[in-house]
TIVO-2410 file (N, C-alpha, C; in nm, 3 decimals):
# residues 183
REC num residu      c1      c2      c3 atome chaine
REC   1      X   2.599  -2.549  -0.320     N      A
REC   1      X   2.462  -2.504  -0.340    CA      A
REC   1      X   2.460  -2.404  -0.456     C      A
REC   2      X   2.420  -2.419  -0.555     N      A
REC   2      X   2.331  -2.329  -0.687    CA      A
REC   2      X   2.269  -2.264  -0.625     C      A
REC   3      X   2.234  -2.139  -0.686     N      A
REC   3      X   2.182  -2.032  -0.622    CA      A
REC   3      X   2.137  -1.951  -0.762     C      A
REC   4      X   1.981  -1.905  -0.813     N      A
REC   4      X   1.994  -1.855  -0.904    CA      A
REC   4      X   1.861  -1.755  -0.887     C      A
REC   5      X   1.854  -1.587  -0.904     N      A
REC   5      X   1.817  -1.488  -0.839    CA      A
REC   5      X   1.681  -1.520  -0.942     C      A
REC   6      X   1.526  -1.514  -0.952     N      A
REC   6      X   1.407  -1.553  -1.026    CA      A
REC   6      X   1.342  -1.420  -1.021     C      A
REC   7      X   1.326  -1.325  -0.915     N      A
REC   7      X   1.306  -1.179  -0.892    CA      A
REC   7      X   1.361  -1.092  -0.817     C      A
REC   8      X   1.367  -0.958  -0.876     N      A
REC   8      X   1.409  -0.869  -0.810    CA      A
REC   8      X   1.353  -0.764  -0.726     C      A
REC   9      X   1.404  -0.670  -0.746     N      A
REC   9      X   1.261  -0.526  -0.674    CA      A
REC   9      X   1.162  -0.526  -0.741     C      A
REC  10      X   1.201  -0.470  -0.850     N      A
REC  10      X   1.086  -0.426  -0.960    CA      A
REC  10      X   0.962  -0.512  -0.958     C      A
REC  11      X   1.038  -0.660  -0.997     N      A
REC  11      X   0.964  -0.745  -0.998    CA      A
REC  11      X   0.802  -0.778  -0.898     C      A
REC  12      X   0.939  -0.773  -0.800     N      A
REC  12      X   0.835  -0.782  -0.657    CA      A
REC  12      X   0.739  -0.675  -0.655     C      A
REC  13      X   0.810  -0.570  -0.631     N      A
REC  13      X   0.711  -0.453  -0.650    CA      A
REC  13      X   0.606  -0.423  -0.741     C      A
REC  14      X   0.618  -0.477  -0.862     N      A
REC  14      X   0.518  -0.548  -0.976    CA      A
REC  14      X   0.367  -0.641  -0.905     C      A
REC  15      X   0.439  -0.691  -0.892     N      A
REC  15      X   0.366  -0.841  -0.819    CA      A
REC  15      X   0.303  -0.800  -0.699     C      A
REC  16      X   0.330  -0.723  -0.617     N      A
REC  16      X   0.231  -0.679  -0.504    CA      A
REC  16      X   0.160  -0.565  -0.582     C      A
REC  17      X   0.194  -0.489  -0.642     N      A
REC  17      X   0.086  -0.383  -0.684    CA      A
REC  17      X  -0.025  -0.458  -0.780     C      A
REC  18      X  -0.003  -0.544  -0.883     N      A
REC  18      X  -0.102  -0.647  -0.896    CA      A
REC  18      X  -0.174  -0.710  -0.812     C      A
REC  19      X  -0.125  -0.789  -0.713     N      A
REC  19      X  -0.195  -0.841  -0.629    CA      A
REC  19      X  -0.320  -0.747  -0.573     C      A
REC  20      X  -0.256  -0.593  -0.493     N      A
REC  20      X  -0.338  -0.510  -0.440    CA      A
REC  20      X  -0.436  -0.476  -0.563     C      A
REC  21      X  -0.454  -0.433  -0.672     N      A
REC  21      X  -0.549  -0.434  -0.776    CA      A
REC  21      X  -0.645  -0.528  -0.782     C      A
REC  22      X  -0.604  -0.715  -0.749     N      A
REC  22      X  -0.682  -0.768  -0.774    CA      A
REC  22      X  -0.762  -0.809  -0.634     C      A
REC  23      X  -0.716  -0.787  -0.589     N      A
REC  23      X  -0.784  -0.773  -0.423    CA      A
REC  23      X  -0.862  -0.703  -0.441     C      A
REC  24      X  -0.847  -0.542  -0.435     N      A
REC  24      X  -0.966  -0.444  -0.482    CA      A
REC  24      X  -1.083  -0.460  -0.526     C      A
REC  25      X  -1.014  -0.548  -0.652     N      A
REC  25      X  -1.156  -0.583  -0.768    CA      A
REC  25      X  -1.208  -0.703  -0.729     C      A
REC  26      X  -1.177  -0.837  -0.636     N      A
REC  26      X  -1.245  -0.925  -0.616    CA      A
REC  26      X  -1.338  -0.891  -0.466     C      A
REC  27      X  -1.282  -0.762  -0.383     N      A
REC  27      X  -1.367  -0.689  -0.282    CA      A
REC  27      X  -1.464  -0.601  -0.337     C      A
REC  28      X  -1.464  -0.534  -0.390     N      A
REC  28      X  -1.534  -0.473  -0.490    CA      A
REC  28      X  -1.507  -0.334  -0.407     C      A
REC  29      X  -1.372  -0.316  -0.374     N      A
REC  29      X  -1.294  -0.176  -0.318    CA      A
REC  29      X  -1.284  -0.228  -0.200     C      A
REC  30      X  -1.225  -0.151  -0.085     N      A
REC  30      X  -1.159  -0.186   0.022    CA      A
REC  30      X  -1.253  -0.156   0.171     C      A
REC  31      X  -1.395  -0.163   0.161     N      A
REC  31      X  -1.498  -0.168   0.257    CA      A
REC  31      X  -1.440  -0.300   0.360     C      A
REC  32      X  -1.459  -0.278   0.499     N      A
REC  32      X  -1.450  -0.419   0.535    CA      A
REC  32      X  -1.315  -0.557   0.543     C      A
REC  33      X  -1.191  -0.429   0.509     N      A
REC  33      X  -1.072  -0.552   0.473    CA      A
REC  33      X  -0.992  -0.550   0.543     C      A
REC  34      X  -0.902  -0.675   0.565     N      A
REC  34      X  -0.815  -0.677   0.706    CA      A
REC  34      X  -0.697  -0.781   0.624     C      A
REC  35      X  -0.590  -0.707   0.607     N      A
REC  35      X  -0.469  -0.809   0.599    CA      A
REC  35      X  -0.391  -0.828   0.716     C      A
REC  36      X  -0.367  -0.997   0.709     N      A
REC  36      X  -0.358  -1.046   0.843    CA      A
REC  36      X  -0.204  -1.121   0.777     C      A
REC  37      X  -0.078  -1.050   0.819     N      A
REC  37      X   0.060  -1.141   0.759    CA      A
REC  37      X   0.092  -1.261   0.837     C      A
REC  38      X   0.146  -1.364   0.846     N      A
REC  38      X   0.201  -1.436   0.868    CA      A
REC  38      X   0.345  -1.396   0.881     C      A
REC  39      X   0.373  -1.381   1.005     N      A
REC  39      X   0.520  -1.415   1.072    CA      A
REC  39      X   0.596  -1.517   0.958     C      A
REC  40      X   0.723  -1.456   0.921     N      A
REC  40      X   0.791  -1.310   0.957    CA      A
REC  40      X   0.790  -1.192   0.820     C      A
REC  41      X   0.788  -1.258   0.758     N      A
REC  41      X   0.823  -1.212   0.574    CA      A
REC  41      X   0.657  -1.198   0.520     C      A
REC  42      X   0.569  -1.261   0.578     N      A
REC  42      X   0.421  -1.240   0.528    CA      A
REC  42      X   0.366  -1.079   0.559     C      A
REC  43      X   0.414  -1.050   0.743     N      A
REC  43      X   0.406  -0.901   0.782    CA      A
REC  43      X   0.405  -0.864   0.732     C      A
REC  44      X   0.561  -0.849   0.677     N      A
REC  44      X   0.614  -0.726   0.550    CA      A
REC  44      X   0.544  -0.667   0.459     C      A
REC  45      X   0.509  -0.790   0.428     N      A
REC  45      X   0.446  -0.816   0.270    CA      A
REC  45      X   0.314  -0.797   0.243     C      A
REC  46      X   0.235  -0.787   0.372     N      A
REC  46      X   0.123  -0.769   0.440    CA      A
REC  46      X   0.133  -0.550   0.441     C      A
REC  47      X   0.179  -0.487   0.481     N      A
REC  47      X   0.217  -0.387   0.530    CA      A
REC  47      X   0.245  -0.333   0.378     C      A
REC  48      X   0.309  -0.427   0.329     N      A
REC  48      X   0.330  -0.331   0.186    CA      A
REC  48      X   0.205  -0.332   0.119     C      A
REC  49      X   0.149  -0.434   0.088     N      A
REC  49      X   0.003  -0.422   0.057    CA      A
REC  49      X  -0.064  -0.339   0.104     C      A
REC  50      X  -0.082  -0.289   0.238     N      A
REC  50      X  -0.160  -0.213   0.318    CA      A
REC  50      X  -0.139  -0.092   0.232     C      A
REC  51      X  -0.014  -0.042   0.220     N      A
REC  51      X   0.059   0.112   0.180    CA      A
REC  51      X  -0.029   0.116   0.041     C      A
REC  52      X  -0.020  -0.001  -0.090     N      A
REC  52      X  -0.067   0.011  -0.207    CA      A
REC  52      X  -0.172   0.018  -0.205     C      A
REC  53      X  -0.253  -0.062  -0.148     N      A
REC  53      X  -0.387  -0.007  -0.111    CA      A
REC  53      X  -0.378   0.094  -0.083     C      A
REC  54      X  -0.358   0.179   0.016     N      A
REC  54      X  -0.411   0.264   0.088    CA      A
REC  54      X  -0.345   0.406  -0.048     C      A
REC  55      X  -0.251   0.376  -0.094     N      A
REC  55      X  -0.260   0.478  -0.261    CA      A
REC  55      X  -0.350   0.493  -0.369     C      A
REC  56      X  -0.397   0.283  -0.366     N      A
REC  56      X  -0.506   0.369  -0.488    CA      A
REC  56      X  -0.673   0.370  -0.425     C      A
REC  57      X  -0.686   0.363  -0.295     N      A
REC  57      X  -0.803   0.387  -0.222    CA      A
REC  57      X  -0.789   0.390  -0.086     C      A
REC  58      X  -0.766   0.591  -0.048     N      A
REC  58      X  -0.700   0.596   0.062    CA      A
REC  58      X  -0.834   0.549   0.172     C      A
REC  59      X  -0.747   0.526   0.305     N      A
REC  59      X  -0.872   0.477   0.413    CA      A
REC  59      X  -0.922   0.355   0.400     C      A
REC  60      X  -0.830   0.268   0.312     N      A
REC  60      X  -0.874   0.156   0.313    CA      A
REC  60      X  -0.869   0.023   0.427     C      A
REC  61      X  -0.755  -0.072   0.369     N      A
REC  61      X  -0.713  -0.182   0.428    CA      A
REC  61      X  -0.674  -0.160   0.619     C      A
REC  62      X  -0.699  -0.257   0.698     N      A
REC  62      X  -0.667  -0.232   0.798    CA      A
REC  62      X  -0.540  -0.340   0.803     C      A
REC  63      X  -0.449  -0.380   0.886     N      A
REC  63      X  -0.333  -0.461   0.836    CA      A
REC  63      X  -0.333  -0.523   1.029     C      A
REC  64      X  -0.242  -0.618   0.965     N      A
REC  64      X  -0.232  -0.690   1.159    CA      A
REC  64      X  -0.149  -0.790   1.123     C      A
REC  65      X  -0.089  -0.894   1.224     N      A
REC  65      X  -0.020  -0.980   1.195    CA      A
REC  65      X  -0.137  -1.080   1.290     C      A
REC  66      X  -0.065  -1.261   1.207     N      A
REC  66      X  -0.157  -1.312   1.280    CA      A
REC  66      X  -0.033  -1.481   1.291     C      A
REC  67      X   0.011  -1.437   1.447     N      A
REC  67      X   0.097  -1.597   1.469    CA      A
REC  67      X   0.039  -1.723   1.470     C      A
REC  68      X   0.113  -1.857   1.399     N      A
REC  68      X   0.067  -1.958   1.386    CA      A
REC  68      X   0.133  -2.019   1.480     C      A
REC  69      X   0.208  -2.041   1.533     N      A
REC  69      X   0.351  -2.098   1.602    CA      A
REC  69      X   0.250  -2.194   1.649     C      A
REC  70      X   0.172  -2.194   1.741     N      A
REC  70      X   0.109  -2.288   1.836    CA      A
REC  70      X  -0.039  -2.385   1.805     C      A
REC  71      X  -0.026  -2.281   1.632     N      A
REC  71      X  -0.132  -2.408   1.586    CA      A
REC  71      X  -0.048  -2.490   1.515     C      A
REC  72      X   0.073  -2.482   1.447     N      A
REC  72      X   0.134  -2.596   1.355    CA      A
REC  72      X   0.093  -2.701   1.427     C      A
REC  73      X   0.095  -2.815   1.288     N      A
REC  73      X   0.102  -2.952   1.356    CA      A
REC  73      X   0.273  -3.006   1.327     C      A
REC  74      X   0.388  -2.940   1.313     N      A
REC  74      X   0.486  -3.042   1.317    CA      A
REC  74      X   0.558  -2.945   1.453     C      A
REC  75      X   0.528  -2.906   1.527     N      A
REC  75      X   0.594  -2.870   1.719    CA      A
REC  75      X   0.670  -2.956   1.697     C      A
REC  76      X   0.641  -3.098   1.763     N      A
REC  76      X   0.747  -3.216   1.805    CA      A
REC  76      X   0.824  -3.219   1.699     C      A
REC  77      X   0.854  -3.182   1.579     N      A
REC  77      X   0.942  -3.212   1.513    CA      A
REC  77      X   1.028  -3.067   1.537     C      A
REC  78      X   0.991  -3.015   1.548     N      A
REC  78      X   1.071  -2.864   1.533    CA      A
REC  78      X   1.020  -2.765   1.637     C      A
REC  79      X   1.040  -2.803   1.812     N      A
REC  79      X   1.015  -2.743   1.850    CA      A
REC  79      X   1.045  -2.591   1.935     C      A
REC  80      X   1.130  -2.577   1.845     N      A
REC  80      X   1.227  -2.432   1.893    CA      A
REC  80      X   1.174  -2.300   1.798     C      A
REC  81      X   1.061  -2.316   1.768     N      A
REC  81      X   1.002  -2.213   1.693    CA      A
REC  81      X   0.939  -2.092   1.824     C      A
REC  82      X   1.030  -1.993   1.774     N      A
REC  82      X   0.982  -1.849   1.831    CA      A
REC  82      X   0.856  -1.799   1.828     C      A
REC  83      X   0.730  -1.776   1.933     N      A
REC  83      X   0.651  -1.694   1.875    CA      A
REC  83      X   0.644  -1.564   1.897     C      A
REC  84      X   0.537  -1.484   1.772     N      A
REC  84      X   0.541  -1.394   1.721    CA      A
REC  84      X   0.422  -1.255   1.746     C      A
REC  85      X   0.401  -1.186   1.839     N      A
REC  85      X   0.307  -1.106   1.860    CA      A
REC  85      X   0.140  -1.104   1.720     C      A
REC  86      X   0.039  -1.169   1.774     N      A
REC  86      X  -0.083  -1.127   1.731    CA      A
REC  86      X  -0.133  -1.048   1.717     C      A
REC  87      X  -0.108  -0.925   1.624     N      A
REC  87      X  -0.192  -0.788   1.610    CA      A
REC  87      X  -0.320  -0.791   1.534     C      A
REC  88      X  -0.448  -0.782   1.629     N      A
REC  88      X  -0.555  -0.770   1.527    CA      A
REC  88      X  -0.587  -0.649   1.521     C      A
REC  89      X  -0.646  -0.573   1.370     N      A
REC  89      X  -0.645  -0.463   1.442    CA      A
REC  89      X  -0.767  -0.403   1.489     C      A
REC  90      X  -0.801  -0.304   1.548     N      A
REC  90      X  -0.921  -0.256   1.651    CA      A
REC  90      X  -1.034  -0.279   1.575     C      A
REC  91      X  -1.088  -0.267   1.482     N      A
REC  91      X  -1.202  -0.331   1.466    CA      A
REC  91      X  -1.224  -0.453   1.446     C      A
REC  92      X  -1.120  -0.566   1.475     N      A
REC  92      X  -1.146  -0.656   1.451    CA      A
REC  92      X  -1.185  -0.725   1.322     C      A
REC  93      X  -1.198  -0.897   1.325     N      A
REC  93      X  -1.232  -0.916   1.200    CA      A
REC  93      X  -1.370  -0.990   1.169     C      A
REC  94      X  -1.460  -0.982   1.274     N      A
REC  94      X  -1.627  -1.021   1.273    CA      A
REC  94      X  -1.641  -0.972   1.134     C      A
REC  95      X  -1.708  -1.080   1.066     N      A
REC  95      X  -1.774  -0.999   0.950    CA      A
REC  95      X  -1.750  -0.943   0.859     C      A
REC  96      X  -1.564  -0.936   0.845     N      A
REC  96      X  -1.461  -0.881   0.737    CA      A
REC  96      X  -1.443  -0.989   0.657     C      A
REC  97      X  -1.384  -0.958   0.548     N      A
REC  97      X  -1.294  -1.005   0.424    CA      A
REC  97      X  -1.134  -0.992   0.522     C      A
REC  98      X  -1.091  -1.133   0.568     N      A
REC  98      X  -0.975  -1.111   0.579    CA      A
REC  98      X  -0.863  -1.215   0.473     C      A
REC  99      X  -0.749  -1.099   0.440     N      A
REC  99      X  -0.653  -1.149   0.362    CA      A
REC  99      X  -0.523  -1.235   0.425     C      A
REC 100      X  -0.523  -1.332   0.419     N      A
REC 100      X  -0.387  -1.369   0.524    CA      A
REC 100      X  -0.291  -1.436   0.372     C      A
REC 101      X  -0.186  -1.318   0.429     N      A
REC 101      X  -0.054  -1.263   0.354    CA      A
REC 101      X   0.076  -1.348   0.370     C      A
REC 102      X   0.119  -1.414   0.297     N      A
REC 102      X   0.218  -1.479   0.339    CA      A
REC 102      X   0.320  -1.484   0.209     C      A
REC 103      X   0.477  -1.544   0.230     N      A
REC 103      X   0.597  -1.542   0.146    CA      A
REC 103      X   0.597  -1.647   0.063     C      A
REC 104      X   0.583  -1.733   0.098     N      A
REC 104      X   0.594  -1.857   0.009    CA      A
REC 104      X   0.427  -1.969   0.043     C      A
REC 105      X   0.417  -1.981  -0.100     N      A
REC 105      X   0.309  -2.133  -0.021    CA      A
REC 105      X   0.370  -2.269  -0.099     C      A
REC 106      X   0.378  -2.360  -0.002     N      A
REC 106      X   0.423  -2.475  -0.023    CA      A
REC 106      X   0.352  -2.593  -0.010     C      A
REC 107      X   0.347  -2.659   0.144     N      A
REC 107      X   0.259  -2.763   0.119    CA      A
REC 107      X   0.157  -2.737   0.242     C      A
REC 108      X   0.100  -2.621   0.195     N      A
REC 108      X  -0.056  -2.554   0.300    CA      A
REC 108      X  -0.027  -2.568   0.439     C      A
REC 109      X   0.028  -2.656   0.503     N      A
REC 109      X   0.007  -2.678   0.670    CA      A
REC 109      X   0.074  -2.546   0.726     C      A
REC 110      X   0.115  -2.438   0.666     N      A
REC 110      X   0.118  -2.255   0.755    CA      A
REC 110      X  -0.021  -2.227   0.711     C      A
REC 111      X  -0.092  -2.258   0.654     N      A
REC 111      X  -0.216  -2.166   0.620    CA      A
REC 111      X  -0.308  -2.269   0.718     C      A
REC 112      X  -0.273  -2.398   0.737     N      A
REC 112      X  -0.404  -2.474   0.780    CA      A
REC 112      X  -0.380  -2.438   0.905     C      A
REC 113      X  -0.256  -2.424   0.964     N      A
REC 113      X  -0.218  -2.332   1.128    CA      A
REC 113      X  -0.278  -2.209   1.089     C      A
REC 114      X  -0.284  -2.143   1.037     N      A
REC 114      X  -0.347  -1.982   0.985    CA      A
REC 114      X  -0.510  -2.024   1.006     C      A
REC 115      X  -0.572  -2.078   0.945     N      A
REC 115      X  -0.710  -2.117   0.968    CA      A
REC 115      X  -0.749  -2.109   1.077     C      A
REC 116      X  -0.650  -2.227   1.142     N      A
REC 116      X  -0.727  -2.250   1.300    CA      A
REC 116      X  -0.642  -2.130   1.420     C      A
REC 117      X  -0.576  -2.075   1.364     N      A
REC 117      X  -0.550  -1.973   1.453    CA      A
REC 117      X  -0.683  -1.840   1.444     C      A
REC 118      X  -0.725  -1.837   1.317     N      A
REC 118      X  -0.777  -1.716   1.344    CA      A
REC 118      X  -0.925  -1.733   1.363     C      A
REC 119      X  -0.948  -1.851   1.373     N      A
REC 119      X  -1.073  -1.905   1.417    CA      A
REC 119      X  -1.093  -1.840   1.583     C      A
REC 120      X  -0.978  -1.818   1.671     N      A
REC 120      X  -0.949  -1.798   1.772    CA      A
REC 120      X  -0.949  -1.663   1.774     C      A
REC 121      X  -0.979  -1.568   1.667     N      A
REC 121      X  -0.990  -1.415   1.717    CA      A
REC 121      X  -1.119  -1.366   1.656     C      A
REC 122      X  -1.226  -1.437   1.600     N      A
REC 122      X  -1.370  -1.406   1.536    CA      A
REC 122      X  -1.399  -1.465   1.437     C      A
REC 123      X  -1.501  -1.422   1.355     N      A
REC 123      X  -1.546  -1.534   1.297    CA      A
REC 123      X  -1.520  -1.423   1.117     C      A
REC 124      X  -1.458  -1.438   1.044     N      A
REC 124      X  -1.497  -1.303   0.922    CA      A
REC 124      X  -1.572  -1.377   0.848     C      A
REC 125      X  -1.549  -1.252   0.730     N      A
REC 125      X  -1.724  -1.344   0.654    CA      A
REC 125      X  -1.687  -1.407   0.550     C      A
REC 126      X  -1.548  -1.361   0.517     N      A
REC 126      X  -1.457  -1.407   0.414    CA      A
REC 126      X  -1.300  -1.450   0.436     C      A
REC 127      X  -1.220  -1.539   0.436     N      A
REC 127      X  -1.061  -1.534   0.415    CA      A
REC 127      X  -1.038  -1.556   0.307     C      A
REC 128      X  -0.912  -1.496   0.208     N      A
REC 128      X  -0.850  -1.491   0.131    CA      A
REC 128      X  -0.704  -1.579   0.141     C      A
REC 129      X  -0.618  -1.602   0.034     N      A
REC 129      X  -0.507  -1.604   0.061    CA      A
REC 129      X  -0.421  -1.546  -0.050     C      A
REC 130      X  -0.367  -1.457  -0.015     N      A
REC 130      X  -0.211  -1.382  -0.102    CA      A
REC 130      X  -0.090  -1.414  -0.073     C      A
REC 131      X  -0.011  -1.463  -0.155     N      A
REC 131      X   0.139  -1.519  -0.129    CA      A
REC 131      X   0.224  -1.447  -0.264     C      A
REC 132      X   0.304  -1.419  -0.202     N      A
REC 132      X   0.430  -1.374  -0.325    CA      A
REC 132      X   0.488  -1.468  -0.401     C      A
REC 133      X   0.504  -1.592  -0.339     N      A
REC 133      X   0.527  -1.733  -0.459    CA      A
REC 133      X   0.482  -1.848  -0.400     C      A
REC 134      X   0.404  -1.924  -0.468     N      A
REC 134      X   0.347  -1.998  -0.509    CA      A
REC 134      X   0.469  -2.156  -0.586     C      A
REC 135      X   0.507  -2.210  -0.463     N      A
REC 135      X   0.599  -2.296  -0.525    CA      A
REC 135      X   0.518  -2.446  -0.530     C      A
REC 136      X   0.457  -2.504  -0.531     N      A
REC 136      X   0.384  -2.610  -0.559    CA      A
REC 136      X   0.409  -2.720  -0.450     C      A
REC 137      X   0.353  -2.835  -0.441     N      A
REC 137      X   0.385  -2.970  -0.367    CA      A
REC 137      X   0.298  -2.906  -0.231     C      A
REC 138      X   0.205  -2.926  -0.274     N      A
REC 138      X   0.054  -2.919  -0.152    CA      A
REC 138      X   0.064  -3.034  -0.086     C      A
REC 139      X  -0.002  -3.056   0.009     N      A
REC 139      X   0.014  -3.168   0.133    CA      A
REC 139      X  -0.156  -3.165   0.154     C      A
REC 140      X  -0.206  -3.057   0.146     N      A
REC 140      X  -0.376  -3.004   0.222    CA      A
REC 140      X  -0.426  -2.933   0.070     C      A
REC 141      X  -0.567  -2.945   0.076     N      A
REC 141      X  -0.645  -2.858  -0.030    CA      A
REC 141      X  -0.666  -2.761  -0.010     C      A
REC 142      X  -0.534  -2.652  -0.040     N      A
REC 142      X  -0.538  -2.501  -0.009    CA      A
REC 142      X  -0.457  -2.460  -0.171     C      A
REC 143      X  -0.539  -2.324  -0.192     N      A
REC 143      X  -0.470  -2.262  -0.316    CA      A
REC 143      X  -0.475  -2.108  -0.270     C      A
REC 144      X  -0.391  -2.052  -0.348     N      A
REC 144      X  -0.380  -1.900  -0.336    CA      A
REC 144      X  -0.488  -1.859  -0.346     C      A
REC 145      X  -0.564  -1.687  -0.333     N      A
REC 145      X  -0.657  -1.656  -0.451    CA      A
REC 145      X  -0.606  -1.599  -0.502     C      A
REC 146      X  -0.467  -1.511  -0.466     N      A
REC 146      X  -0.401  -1.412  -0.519    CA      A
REC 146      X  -0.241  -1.426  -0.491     C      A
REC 147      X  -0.167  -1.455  -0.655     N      A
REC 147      X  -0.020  -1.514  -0.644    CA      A
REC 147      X   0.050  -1.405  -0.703     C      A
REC 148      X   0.145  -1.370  -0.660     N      A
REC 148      X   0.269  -1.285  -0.685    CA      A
REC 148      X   0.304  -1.414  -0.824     C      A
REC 149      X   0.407  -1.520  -0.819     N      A
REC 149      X   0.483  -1.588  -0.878    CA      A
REC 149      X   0.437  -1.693  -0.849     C      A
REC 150      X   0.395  -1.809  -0.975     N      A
REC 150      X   0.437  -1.970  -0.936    CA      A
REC 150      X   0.593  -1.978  -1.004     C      A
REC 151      X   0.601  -2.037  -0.910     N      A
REC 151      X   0.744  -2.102  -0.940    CA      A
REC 151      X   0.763  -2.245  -0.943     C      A
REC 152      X   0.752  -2.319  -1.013     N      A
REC 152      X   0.731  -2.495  -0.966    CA      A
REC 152      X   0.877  -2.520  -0.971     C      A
REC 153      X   0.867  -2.578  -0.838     N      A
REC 153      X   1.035  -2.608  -0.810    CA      A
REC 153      X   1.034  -2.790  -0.815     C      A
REC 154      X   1.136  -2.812  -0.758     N      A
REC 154      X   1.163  -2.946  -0.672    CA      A
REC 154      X   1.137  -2.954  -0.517     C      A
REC 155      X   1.116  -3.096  -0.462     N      A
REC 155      X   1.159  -3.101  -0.370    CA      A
REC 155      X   1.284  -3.010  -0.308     C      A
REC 156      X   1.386  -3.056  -0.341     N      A
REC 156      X   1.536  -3.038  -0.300    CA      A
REC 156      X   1.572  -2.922  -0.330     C      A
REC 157      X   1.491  -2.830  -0.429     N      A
REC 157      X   1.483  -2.717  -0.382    CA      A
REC 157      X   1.433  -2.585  -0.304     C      A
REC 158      X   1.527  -2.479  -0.281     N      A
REC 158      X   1.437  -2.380  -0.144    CA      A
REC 158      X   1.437  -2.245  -0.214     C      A
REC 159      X   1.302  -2.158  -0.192     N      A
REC 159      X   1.310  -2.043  -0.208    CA      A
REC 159      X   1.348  -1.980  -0.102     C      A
REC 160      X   1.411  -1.884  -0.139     N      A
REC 160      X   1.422  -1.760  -0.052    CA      A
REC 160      X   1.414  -1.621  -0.081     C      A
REC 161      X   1.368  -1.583  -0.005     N      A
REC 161      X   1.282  -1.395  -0.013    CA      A
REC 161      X   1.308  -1.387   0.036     C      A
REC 162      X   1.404  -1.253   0.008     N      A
REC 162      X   1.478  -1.158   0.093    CA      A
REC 162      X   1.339  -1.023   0.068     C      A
REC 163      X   1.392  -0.931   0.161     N      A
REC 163      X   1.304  -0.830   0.153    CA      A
REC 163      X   1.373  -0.759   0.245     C      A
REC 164      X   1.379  -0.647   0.198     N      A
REC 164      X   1.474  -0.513   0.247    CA      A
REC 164      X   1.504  -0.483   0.334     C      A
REC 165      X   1.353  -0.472   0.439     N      A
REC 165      X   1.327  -0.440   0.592    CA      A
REC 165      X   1.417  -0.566   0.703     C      A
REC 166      X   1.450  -0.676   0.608     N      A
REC 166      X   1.518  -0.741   0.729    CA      A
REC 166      X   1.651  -0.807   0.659     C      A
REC 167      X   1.625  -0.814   0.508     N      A
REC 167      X   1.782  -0.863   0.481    CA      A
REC 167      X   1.859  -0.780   0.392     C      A
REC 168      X   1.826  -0.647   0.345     N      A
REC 168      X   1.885  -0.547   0.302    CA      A
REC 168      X   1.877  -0.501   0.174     C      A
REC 169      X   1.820  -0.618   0.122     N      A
REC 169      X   1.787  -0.615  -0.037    CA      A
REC 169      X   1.601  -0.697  -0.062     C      A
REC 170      X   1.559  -0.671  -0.212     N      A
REC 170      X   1.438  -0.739  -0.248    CA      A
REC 170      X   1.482  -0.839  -0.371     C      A
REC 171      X   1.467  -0.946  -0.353     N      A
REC 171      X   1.458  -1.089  -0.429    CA      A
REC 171      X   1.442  -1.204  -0.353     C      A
REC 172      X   1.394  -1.282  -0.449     N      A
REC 172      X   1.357  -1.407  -0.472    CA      A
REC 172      X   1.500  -1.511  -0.581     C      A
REC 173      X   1.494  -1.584  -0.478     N      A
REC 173      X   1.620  -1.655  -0.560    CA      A
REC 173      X   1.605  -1.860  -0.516     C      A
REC 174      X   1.594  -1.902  -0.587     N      A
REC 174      X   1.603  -2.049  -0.576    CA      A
REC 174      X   1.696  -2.120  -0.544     C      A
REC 175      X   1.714  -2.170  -0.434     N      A
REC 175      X   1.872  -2.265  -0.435    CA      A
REC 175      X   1.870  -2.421  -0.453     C      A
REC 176      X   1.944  -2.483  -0.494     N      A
REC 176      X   1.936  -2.632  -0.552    CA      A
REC 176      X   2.027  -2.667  -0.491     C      A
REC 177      X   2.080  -2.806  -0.454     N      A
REC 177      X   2.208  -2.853  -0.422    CA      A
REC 177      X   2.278  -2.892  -0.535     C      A
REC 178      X   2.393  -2.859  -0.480     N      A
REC 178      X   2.537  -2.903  -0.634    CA      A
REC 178      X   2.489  -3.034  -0.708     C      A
REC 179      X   2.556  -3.067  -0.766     N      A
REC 179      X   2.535  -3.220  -0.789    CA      A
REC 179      X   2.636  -3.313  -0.747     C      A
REC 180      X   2.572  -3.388  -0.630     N      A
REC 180      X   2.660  -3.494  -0.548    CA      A
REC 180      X   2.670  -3.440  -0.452     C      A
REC 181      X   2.558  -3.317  -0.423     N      A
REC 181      X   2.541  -3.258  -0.247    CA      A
REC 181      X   2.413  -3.280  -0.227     C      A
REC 182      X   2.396  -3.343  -0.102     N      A
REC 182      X   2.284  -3.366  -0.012    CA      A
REC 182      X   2.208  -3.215   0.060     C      A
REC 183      X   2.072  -3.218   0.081     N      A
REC 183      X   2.051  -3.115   0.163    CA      A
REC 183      X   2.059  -3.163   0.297     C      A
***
């Protein structure tokens, strides 16, 4: 397996403080906003947003996590998926701008489980979507509104985001198979 590192801290840390800027400016400031991560690496990433917000307009963002596990549609194929505590937070999201935060977008079916999950905790007046990369090969008509990185990969290839809080370091790194290795 090839393995080749595409971002680092900085980077990342780049890329979410952009993101939180353009969030701001497409809310028109942080009245009304709820980032909602996606289990497990979306949280994070969700939470860090919360923090940047909440620097360049304190009292802002409210943050929560929001599990898909039981809306996916591929269960029977993979059904040993852990789920993940639902935090909404106390005011709820009636009537909010909510952001649902996630690590990678690929081919939409975590966001189309994201949809119909949060259909199940109110109705907001807005959803967003923020992802740190943006690797292409959609399956559903879903786009970011707000991208850290496109990265257009392959099939046969996988991103992976690391992030500090759970694997000790911050990057983004692409892996490919050798040539004349199968995944």
């Amino acid at each position: 397996m090839r393995t080749r590192t595409v971002l680092q801290q900085d980077d990342i840390q780049r890329a979410l403080t952009r993101i939180a800027h353009e969030i701001l400016e497409a809310n028109r400031g942080a009245s009304d906003l709820v980032l909602l991560g996606i289990p497990t690496r979306g949280v994070l990433l969700a939470e860090r947003l919360a923090a940047t917000l909440e620097k360049l307009e304190p009292g802002s963002a409210a943050v929560g996590s929001l599990d898909v596990t039981m809306y996916r549609d591929d269960l029977a194929a993979q059904p040993t998926r852990t789920p993940h505590p639902t935090r909404i937070p106390a005011g709820g999201i009636d009537g909010k701008t909510v952001v649902l935060v996630d690590d990678v977008l690929y081919s939409g079916r975590t966001i189309r489980a994201a949809l119909d999950a949060l259909n199940d905790h109110g109705r907001p007046r807005a959803v967003r979507l923020a992802v740190l990369v943006d690797r292409g090969h959609r399956e559903l008509p879903i786009r970011a509104d707000y991208v850290g990185k496109n990265l257009p990969t392959s099939t046969t290839e996988r991103i992976n985001v690391h992030l500090a809080e759970t694997d000790g370091d911050d990057l983004i790194a692409i892996s490919a198979p050798s040539e004349g290795e199968t995944r």
